[in-house]
Backbone as a chain_set.jsonl record, in Angstrom:
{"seq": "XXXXXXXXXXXXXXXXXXXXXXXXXXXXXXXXXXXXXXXXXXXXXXXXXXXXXXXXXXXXXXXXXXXXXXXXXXXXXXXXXXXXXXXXX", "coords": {"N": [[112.711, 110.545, 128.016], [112.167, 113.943, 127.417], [109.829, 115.263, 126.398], [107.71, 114.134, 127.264], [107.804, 115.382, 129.675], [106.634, 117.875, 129.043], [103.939, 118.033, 128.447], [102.855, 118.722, 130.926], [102.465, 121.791, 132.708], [103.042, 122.264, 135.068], [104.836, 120.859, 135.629], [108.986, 120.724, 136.419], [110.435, 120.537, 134.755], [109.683, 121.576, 132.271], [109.113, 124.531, 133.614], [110.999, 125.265, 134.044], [112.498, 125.701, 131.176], [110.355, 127.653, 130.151], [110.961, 129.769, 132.46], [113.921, 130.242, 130.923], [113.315, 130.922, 128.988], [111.804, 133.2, 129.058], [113.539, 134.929, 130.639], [115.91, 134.391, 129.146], [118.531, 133.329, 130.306], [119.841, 132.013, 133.212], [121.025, 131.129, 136.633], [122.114, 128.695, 138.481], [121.206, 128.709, 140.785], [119.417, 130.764, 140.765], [117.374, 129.377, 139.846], [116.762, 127.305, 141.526], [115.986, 128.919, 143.437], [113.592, 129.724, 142.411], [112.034, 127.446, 141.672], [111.922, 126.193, 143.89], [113.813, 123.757, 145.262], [116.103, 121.423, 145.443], [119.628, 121.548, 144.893], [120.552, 119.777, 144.037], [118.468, 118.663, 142.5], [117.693, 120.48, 141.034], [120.414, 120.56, 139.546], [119.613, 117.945, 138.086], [117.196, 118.228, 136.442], [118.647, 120.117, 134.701], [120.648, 117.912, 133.576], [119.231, 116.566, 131.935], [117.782, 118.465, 129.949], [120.11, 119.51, 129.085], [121.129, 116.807, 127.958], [118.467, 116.334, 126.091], [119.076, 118.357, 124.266], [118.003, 120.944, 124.525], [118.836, 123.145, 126.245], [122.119, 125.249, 126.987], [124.713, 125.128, 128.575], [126.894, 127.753, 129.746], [130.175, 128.649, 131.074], [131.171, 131.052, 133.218], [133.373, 133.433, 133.884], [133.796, 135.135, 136.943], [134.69, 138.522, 138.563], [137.877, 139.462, 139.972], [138.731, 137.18, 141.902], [138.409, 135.269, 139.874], [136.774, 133.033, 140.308], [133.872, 130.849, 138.938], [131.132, 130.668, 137.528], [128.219, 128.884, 136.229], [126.239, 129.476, 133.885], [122.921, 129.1, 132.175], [121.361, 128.631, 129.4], [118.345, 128.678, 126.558], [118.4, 126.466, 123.601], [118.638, 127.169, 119.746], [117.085, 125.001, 119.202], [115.167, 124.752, 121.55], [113.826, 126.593, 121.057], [112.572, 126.607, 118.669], [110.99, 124.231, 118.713], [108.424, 121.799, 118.187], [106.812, 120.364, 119.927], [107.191, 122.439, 122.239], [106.465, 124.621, 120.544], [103.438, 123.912, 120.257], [102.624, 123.8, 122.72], [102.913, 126.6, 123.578], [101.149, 128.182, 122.888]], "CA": [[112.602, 111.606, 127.031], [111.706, 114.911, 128.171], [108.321, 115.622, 125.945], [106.791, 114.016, 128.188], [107.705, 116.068, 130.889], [106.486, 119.342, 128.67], [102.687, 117.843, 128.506], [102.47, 119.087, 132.067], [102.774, 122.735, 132.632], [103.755, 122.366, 136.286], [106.369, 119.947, 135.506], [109.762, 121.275, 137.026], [110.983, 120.755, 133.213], [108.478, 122.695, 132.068], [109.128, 125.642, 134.173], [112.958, 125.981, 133.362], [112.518, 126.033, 129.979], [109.659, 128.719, 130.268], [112.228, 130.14, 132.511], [114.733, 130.424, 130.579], [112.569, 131.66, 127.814], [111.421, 134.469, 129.195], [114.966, 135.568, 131.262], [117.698, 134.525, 128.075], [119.493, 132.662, 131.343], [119.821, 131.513, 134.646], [121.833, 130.172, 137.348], [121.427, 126.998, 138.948], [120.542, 129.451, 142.12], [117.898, 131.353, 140.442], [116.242, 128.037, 139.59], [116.15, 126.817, 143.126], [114.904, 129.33, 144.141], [112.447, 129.741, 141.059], [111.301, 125.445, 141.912], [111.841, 125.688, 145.557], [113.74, 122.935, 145.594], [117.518, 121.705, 146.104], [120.553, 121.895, 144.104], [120.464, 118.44, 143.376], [117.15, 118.348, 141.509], [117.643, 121.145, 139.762], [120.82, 119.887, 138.678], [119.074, 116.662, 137.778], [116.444, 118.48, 135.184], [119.234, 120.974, 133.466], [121.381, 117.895, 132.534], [118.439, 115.561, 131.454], [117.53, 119.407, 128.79], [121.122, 119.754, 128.265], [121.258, 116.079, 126.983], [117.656, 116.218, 124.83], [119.541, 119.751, 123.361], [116.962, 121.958, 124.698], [119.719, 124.289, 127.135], [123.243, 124.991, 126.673], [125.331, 125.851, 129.796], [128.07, 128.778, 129.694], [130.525, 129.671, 132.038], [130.84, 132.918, 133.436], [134.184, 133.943, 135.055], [133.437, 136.51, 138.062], [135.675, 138.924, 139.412], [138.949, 139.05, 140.243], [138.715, 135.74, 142.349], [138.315, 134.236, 139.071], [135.778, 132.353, 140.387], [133.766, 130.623, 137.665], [129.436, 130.329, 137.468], [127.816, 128.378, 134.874], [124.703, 130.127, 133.314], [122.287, 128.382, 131.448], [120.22, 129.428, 128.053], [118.024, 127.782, 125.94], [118.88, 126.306, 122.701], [117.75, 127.14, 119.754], [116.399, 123.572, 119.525], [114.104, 124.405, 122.43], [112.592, 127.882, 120.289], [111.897, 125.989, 117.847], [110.542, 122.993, 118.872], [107.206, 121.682, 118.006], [106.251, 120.613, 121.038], [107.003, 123.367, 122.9], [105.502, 125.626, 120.497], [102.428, 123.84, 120.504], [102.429, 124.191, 124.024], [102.983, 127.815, 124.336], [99.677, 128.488, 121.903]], "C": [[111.87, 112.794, 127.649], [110.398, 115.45, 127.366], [107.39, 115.328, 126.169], [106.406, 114.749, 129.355], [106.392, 117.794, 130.444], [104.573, 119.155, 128.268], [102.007, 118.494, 129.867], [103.135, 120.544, 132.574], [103.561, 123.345, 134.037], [104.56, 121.328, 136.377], [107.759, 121.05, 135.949], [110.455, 121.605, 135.577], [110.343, 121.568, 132.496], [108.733, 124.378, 132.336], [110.621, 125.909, 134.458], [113.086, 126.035, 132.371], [111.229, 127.462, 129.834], [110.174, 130.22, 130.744], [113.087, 130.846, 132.121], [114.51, 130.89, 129.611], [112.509, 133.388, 127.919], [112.777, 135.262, 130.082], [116.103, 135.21, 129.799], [118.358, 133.316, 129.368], [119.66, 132.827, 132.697], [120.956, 130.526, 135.15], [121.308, 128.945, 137.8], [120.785, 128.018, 140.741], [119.441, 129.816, 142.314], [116.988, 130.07, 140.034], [116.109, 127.155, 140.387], [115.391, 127.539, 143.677], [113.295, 129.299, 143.518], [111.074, 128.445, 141.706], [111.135, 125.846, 143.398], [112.465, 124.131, 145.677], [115.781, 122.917, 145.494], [118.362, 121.564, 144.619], [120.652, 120.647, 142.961], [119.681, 118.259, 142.158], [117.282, 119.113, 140.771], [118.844, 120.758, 138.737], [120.386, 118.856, 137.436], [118.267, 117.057, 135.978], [117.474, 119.179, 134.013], [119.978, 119.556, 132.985], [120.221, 116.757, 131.563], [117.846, 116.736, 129.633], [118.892, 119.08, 128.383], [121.258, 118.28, 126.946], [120.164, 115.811, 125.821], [118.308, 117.783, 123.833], [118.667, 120.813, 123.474], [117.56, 123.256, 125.448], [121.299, 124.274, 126.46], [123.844, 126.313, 127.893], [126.852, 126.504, 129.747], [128.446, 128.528, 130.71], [131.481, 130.344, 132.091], [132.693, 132.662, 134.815], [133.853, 135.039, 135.755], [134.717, 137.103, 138.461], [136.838, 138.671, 139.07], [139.385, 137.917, 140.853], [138.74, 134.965, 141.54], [137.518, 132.977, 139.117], [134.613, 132.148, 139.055], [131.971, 130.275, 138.505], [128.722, 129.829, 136.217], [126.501, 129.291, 135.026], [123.84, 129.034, 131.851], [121.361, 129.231, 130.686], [119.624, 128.409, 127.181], [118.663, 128.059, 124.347], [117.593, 126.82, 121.457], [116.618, 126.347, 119.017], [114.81, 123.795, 120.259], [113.069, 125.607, 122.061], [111.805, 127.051, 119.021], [111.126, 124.531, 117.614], [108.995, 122.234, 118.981], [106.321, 121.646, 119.068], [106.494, 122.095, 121.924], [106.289, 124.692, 122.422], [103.649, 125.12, 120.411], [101.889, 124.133, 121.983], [102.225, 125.309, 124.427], [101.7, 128.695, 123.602], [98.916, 128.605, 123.089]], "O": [[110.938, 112.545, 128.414], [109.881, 116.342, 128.038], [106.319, 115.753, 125.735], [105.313, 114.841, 129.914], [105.681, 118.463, 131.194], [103.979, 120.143, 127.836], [100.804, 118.752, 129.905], [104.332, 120.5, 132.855], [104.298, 124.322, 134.173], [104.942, 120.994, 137.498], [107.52, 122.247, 135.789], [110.93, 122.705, 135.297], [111.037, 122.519, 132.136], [108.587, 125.262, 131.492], [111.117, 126.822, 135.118], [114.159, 126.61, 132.187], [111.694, 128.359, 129.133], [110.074, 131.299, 130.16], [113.296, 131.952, 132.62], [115.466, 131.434, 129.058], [112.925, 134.335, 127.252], [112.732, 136.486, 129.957], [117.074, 135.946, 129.62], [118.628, 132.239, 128.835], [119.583, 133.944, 133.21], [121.561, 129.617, 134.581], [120.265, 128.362, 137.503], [119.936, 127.606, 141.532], [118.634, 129.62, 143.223], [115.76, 130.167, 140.017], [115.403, 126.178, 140.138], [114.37, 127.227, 144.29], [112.228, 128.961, 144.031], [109.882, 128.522, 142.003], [110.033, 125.728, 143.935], [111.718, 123.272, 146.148], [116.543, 123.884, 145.48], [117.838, 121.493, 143.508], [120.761, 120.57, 141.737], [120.078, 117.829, 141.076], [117.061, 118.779, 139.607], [118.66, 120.622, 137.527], [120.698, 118.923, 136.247], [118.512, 116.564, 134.877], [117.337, 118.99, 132.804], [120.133, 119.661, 131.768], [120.622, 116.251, 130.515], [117.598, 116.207, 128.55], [119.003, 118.389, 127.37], [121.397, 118.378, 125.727], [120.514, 115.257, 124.779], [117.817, 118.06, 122.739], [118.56, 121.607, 122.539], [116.957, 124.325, 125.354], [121.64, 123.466, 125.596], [123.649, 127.516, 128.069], [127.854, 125.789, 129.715], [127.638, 128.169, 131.567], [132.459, 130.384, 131.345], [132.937, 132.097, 135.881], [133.585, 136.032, 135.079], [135.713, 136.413, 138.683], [137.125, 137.905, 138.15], [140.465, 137.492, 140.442], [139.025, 133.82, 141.892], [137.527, 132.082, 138.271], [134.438, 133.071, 138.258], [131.728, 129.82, 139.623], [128.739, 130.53, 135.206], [125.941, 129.677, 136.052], [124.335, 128.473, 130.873], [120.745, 130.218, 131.087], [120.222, 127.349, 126.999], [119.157, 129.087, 123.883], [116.382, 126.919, 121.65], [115.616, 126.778, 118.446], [113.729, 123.342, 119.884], [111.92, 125.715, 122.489], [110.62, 127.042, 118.685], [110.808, 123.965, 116.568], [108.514, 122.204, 120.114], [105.388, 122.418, 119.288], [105.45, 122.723, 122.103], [105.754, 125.55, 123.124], [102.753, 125.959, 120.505], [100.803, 124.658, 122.228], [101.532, 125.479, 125.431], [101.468, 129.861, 123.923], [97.709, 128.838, 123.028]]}, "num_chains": 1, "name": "protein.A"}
């Protein structure tokens, strides 16, 4: 369960939902770089939010290449959420 993770302010969960608070949305790029850490892991935390309902991941066609980028935003599950607003007090 991830409300455990949100007891700890330098939790990686923690600091993508803060994140994503204060930006509206992010790539999975900007939140490697954000963590410092690899694609993997960050994967790892957005789908562990996506499944408590705390994010919800768009995507973004680019260009003419039609190339496609997911973007991530929080829900708003994760504005209103007790814990997290006790947290942000």
């Amino acid at each position: 369960m991830v409300t455990a993770s949100f007891q700890d302010k330098s939790s990686p969960t923690w600091q993508i939902i803060e994140y994503l608070q204060r930006h509206h949305s992010a790539t999975i790029k900007d939140l490697e770089q954000m963590l410092g850490v690899t694609t993997t892991a960050v994967r790892q935390h957005l789908r562990t939010l996506q499944l408590e309902g705390y994010i919800d991941r768009t995507t973004v066609h680019a260009g003419v290449s039609d190339r496609t980028t997911n973007t991530y935003s929080p829900t708003p599950h994760a504005d209103s959420s007790p814990v997290i607003a006790m947290i942000w007090r």
